[in-house]
C-alpha positions as a Markdown table, in Angstrom:
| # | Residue | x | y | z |
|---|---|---|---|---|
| 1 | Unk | -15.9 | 10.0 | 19.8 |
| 2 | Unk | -12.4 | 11.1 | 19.6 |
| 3 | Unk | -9.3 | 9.3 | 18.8 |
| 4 | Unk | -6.0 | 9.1 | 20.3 |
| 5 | Unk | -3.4 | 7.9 | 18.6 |
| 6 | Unk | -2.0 | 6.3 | 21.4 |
| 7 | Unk | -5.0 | 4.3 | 21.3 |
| 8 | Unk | -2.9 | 2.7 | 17.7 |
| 9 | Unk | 0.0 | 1.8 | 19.5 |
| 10 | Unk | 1.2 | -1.4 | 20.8 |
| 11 | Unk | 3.7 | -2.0 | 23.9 |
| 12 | Unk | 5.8 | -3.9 | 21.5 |
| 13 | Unk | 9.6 | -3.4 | 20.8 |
| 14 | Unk | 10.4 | -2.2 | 17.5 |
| 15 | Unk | 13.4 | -3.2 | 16.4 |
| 16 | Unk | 14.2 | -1.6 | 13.5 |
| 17 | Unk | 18.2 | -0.3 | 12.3 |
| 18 | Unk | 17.3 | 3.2 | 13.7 |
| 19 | Unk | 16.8 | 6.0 | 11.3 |
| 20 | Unk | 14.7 | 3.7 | 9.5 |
| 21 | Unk | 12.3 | 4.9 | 7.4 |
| 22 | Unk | 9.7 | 2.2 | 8.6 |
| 23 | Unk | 9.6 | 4.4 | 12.0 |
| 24 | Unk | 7.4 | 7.3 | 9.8 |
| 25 | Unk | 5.1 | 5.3 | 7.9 |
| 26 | Unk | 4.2 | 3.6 | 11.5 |
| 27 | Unk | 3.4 | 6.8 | 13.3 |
| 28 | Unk | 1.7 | 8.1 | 10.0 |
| 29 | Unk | -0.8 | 5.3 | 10.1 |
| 30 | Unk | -1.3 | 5.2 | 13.7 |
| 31 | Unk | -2.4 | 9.3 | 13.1 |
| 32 | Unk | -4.4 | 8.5 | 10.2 |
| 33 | Unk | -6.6 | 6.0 | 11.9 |
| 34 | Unk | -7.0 | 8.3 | 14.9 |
| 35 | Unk | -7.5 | 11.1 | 12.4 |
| 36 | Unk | -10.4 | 8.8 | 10.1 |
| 37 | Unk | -11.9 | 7.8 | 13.6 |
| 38 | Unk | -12.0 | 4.1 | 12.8 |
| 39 | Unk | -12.0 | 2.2 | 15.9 |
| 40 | Unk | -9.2 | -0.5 | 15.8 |
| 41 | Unk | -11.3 | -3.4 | 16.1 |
| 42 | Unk | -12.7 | -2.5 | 12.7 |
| 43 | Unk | -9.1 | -2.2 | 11.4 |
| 44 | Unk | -7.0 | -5.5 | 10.0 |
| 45 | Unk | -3.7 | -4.6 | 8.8 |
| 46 | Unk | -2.0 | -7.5 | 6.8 |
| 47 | Unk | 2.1 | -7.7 | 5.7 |
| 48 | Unk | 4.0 | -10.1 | 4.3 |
| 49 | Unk | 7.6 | -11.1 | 4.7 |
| 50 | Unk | 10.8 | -8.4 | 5.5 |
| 51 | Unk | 11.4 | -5.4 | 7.8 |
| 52 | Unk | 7.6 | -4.3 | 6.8 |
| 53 | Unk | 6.1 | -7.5 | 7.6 |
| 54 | Unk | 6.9 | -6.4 | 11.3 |
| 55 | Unk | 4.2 | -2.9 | 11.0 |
| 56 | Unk | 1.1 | -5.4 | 12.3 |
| 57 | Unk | 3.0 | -6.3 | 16.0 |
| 58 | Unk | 3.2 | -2.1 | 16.2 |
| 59 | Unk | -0.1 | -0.9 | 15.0 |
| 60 | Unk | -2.9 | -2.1 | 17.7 |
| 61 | Unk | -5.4 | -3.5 | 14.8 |
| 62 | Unk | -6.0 | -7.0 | 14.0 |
| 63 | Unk | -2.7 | -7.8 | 12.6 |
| 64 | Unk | -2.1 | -11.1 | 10.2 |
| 65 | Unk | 1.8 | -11.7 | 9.2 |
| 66 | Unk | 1.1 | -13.6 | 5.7 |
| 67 | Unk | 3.3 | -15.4 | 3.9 |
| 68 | Unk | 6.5 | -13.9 | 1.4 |
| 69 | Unk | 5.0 | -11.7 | -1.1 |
| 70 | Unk | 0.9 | -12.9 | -0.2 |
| 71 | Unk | -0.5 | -9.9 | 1.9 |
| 72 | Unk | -3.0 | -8.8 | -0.9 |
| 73 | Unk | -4.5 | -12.4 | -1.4 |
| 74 | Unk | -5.0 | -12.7 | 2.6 |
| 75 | Unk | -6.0 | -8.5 | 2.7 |
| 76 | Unk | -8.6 | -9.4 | -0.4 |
| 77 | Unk | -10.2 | -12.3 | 1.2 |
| 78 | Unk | -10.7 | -11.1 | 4.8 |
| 79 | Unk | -12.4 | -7.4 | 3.0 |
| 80 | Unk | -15.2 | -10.1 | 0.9 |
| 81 | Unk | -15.7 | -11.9 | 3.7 |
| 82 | Unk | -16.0 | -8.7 | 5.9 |
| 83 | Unk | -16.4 | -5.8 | 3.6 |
| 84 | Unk | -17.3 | -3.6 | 6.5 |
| 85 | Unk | -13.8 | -3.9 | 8.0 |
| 86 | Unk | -11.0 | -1.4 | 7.1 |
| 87 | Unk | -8.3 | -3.3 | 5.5 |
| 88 | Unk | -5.1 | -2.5 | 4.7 |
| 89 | Unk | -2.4 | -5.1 | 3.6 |
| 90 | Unk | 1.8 | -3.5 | 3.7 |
| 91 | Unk | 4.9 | -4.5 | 2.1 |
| 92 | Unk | 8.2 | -3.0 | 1.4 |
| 93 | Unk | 9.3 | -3.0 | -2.3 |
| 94 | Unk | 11.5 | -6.3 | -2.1 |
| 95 | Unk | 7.8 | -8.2 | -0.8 |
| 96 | Unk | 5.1 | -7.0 | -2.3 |
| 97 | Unk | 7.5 | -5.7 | -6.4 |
| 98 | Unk | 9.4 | -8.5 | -5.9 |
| 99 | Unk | 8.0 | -12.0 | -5.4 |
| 100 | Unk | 4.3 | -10.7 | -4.9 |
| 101 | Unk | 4.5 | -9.2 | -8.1 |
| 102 | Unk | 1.4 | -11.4 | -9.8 |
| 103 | Unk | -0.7 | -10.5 | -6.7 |
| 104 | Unk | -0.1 | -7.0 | -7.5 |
| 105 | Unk | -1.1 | -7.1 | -11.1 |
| 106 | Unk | -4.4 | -9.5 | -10.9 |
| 107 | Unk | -5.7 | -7.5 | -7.7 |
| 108 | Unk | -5.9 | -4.4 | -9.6 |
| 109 | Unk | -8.4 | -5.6 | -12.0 |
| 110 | Unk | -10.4 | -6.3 | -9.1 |
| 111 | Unk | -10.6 | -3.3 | -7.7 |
| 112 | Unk | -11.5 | -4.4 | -4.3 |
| 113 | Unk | -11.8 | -1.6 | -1.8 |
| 114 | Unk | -8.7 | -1.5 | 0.8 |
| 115 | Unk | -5.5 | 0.0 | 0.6 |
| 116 | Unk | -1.7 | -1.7 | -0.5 |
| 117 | Unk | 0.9 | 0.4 | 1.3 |
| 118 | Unk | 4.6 | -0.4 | -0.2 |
| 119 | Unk | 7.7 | 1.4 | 1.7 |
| 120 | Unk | 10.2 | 1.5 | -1.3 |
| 121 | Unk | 13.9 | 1.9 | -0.4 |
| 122 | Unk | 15.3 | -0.3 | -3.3 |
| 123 | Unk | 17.2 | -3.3 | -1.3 |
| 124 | Unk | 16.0 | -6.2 | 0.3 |
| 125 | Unk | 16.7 | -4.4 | 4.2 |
| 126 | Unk | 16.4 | -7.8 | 6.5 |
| 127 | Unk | 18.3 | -10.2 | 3.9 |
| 128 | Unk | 21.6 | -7.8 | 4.1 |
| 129 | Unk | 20.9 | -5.4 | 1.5 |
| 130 | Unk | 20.5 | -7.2 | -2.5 |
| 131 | Unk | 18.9 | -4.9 | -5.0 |
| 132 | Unk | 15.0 | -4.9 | -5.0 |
| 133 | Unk | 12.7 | -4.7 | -8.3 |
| 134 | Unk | 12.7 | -0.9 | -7.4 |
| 135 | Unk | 16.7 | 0.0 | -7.8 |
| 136 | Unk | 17.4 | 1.0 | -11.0 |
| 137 | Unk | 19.9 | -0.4 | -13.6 |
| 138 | Unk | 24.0 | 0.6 | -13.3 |
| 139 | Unk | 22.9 | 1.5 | -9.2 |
| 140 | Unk | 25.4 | 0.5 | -6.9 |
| 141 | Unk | 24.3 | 0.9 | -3.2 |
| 142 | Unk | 27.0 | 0.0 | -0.8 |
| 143 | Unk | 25.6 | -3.1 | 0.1 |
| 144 | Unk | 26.0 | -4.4 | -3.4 |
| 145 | Unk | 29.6 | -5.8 | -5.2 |
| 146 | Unk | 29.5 | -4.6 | -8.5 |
| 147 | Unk | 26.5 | -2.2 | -10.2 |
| 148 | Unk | 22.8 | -3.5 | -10.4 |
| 149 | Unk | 22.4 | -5.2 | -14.1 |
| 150 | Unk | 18.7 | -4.8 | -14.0 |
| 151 | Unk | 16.4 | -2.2 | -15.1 |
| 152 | Unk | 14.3 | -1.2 | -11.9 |
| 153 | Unk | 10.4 | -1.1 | -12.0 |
| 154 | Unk | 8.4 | 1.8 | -12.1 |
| 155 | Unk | 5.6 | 1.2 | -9.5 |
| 156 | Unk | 3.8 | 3.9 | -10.2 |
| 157 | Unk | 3.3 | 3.1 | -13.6 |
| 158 | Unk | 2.6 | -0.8 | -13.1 |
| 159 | Unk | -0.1 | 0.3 | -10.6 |
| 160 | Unk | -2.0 | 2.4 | -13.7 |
| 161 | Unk | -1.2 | -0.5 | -16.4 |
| 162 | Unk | -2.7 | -3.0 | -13.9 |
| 163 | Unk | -6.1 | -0.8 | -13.0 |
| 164 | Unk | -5.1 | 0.5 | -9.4 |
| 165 | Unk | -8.0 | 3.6 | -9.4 |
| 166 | Unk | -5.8 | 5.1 | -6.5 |
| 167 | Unk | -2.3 | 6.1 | -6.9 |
| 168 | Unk | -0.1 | 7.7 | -4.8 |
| 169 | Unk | 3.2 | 8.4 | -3.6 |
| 170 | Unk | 4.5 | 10.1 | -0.5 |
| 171 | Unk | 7.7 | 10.3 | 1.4 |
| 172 | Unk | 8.5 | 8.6 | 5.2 |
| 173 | Unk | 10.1 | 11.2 | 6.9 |
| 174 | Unk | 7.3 | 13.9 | 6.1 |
| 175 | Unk | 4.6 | 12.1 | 8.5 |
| 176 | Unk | 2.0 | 15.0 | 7.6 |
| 177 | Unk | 2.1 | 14.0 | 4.1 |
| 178 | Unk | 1.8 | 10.6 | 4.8 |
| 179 | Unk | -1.2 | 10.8 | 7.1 |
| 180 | Unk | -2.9 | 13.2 | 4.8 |
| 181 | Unk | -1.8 | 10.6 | 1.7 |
| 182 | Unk | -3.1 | 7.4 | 4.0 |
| 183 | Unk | -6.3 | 9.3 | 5.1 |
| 184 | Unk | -7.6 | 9.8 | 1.2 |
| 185 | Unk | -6.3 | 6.2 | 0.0 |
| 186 | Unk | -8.1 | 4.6 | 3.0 |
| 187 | Unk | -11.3 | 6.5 | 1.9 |
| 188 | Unk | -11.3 | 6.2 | -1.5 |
| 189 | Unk | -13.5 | 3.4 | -3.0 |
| 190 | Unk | -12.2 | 1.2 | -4.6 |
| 191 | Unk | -7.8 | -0.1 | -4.7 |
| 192 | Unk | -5.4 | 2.1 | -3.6 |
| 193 | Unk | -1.4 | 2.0 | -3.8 |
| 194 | Unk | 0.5 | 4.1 | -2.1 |
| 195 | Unk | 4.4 | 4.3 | -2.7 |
| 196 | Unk | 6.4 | 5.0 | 0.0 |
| 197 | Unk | 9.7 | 6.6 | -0.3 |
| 198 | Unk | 11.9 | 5.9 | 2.4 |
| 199 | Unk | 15.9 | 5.4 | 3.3 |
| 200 | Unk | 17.6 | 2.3 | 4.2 |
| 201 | Unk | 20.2 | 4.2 | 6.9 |
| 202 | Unk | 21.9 | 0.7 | 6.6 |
| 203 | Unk | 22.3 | -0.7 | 3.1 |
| 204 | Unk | 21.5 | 1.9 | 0.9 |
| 205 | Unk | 23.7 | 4.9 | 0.4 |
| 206 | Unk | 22.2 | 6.8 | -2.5 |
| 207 | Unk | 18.4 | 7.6 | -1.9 |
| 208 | Unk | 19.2 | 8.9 | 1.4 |
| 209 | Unk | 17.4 | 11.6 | 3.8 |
| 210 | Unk | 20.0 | 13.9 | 3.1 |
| 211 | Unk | 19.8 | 13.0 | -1.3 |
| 212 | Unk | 16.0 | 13.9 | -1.1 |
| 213 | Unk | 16.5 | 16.8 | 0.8 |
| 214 | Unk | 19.6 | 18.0 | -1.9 |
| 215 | Unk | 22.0 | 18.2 | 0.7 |
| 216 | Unk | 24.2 | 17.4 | -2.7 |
| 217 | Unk | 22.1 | 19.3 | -5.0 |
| 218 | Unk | 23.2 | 23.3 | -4.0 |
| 219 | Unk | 21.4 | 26.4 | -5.6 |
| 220 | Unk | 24.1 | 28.5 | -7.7 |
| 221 | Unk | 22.3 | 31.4 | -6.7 |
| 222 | Unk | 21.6 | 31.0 | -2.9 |
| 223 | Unk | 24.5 | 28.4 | -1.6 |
| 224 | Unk | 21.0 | 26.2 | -0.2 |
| 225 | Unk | 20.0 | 22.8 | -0.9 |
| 226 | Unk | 17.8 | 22.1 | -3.4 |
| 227 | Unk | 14.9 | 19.5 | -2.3 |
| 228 | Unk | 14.2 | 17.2 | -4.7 |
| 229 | Unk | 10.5 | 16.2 | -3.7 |
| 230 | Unk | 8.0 | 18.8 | -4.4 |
| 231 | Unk | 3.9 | 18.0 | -4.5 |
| 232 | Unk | 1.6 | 17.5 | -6.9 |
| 233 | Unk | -0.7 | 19.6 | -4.8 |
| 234 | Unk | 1.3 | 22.6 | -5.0 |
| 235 | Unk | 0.6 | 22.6 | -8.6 |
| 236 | Unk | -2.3 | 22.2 | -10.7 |
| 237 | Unk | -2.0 | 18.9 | -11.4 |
| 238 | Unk | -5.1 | 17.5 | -11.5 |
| 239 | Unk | -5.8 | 13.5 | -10.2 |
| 240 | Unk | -9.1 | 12.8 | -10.6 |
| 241 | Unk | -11.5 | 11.4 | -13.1 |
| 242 | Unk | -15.3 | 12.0 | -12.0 |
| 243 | Unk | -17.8 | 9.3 | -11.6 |
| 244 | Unk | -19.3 | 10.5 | -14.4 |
| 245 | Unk | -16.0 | 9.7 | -16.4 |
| 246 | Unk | -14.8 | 12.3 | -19.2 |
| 247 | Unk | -14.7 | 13.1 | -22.6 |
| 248 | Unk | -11.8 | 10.1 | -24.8 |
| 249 | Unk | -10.1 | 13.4 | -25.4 |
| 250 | Unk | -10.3 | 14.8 | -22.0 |
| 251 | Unk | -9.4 | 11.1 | -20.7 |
| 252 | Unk | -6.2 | 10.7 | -22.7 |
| 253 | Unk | -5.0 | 13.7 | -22.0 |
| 254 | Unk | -5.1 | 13.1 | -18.1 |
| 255 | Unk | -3.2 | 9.7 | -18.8 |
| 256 | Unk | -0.6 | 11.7 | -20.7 |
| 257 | Unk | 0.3 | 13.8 | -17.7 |
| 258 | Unk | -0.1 | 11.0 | -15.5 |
| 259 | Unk | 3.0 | 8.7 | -17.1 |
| 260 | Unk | 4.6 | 12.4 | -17.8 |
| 261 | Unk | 4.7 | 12.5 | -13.6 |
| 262 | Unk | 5.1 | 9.1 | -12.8 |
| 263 | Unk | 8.3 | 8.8 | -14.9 |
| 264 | Unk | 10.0 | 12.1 | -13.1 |
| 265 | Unk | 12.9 | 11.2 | -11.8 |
| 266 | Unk | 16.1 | 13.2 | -10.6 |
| 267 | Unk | 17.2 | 16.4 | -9.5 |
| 268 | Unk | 12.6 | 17.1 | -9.3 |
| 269 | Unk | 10.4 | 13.8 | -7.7 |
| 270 | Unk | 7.1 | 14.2 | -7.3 |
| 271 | Unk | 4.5 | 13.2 | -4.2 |
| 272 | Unk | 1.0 | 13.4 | -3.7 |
| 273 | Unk | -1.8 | 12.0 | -5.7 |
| 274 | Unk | -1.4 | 10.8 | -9.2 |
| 275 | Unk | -4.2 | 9.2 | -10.4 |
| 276 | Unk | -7.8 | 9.1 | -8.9 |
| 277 | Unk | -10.2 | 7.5 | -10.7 |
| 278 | Unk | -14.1 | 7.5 | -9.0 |
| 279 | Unk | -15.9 | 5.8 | -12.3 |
| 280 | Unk | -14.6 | 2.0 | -11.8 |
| 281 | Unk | -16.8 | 0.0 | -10.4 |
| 282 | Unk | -15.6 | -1.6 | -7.1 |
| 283 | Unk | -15.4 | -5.5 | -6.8 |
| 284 | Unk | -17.8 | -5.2 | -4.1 |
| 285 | Unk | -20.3 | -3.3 | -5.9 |
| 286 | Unk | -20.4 | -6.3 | -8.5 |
| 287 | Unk | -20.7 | -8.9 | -6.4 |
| 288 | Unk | -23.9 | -7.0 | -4.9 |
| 289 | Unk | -25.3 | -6.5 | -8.5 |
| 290 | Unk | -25.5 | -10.4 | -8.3 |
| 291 | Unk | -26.0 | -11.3 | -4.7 |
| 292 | Unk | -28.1 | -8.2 | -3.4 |
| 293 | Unk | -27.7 | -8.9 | 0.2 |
| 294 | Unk | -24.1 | -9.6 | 0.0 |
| 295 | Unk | -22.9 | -6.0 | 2.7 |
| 296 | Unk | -26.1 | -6.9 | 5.0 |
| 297 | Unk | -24.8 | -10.2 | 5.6 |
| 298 | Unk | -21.4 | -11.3 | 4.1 |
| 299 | Unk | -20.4 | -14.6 | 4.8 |
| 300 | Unk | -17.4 | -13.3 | 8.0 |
| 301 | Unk | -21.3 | -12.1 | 9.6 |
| 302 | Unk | -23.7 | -15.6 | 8.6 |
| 303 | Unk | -24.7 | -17.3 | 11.5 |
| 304 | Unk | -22.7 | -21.1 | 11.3 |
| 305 | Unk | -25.3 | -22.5 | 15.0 |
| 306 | Unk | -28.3 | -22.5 | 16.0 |
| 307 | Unk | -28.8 | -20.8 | 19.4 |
| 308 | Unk | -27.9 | -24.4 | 21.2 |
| 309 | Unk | -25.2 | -24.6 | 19.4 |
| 310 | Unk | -25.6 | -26.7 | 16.7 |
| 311 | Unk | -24.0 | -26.0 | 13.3 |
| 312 | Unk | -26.4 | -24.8 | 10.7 |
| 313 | Unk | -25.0 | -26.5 | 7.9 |
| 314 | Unk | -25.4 | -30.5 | 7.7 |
| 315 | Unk | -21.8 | -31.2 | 5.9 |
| 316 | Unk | -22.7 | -35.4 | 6.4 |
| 317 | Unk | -24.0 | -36.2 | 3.2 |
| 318 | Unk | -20.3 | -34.5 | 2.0 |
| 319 | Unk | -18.3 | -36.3 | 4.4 |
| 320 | Unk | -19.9 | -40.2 | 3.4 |
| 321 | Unk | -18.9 | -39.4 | -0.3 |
| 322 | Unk | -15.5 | -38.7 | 1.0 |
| 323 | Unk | -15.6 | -41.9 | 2.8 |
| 324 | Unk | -12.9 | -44.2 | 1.7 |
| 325 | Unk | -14.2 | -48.1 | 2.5 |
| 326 | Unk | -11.6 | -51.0 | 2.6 |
């Protein structure tokens, strides 16, 4: 059966400032689902607080608007009780780098299987435009008074130290990339994070459309614009570890280039895949080792009544030792 991607959107208004880089990752995921096939009732997209918590009223999936910072506790839970169900929890950099910072770190030594999507323009866009975790120290975007006196956090690398198997970054306003970027983190097994650069047309002034394109950044030699985001797979940069694993040496090595391309930064940014690692077990897969019928029948999919109704479970004996007695 074939899928429209019309068949992902909602009649909702979207209200974002326009030029908004929020505008691109929407479309992208409404193509990748259509793309993957997955039927939206087997899609729950989860977000937190900010302008991203709003991508759940414009994707028609089951959409759960979580609390500031908690989509990956809510996304985590729903996946074990369903694990049949495509999940996908989304913040922007303020939400999920920001306050949800501990969720990010604990859920990659999980490695559950869904996929974090984080649209990364460095300011907080709905509260008027403070610096996010992402905006890097002596930065001064126009929304700010005086230069940014902290150091910014590398995403990318907090992902690898905290055991994402999936890492990625793409860039809004090229929706091909995204969909093709969305499409392998929503199959891979296991955690993905995808990094999604993207402009704040409102309160951010520097990482603009026009500063990733190098409007400012002119070839001596040609009078063009050099763009500063190029792909990982134009080159022969290499993501993936086997299931098999590799050799220590081999191993290394591949981290080596990995922090070498996650720390480029500049005139030359990388997108694509960075890291893709198909050896780690998936939290799933261990919970199965110990409960073997855990994916025929996870507890979203128990029955909780009997045919007539009555609940299955007898919860009495619970409630009288509960029972407080004057």
């Amino acid at each position: 059966m074939a899928f429209k991607v019309a068949e992902y959107k909602t009649d909702v208004h979207i209200d974002w400032c326009p030029g908004c880089g929020d505008f691109g990752i929407t479309s992208a995921l409404q193509q990748a689902l259509a793309e993957l096939e997955i039927e939206p009732h087997n899609v729950a997209l989860f977000s937190g607080i900010g302008c991203s918590g709003k991508f759940p009223h414009y994707v028609n999936a089951y959409g759960i608007h979580t609390l500031h910072g908690r989509p990956l506790p809510f996304a985590i839970g729903c996946k074990l009780a369903n694990p049949h169900l495509t999940v996908i929890a989304i913040s922007g950099d303020g939400d999920g780098l920001g306050i949800g910072v501990g969720h990010f770190v604990n859920a990659g030594r999980r490695n559950v299987d869904i996929t974090y999507i984080v649209a990364n323009n460095g300011v907080y866009g709905l509260t008027k435009g403070q610096a996010s975790p992402t905006l890097r120290l002596g930065l001064k975007t126009k929304s700010l008074p005086k230069p940014n006196i902290n150091e910014g956090i590398n995403p990318l690398l907090l992902a690898f130290a905290s055991g994402y198997t999936f890492i990625a970054r793409t860039y809004s306003y090229d929706v091909r990339h995204q969909v093709e970027t969305f499409k392998q983190g929503i199959l891979h097994r296991g955690l993905a994070y995808i990094d999604v650069l993207q402009g704040c047309p409102t309160y951010n002034d520097l990482w603009t459309k026009d500063w990733y394109m190098g409007r400012d950044h002119i070839d001596p030699e040609t009078g063009k614009p050099q763009p500063r985001l190029y792909r990982l797979e134009d080159t022969d940069y290499d993501p993936v570890i086997p299931p098999e694993g590799l050799s220590k040496e081999e191993y290394e090595a591949r981290v080596a280039r990995f922090v070498q391309k996650a720390l480029e930064w500049g005139d030359r940014i990388p997108i694509g895949v960075f890291w893709k690692d198909e050896s780690v077990s998936t939290y799933e897969d261990r919970i199965r080792a110990t409960a073997p019928t855990y994916l025929d029948l996870p507890p979203a999919l128990r029955p909780i009544c009997d045919e007539d109704g009555r609940p299955l479970t007898d919860i009495r004996k619970f409630l009288d030792e509960l029972r407080v007695t004057g």
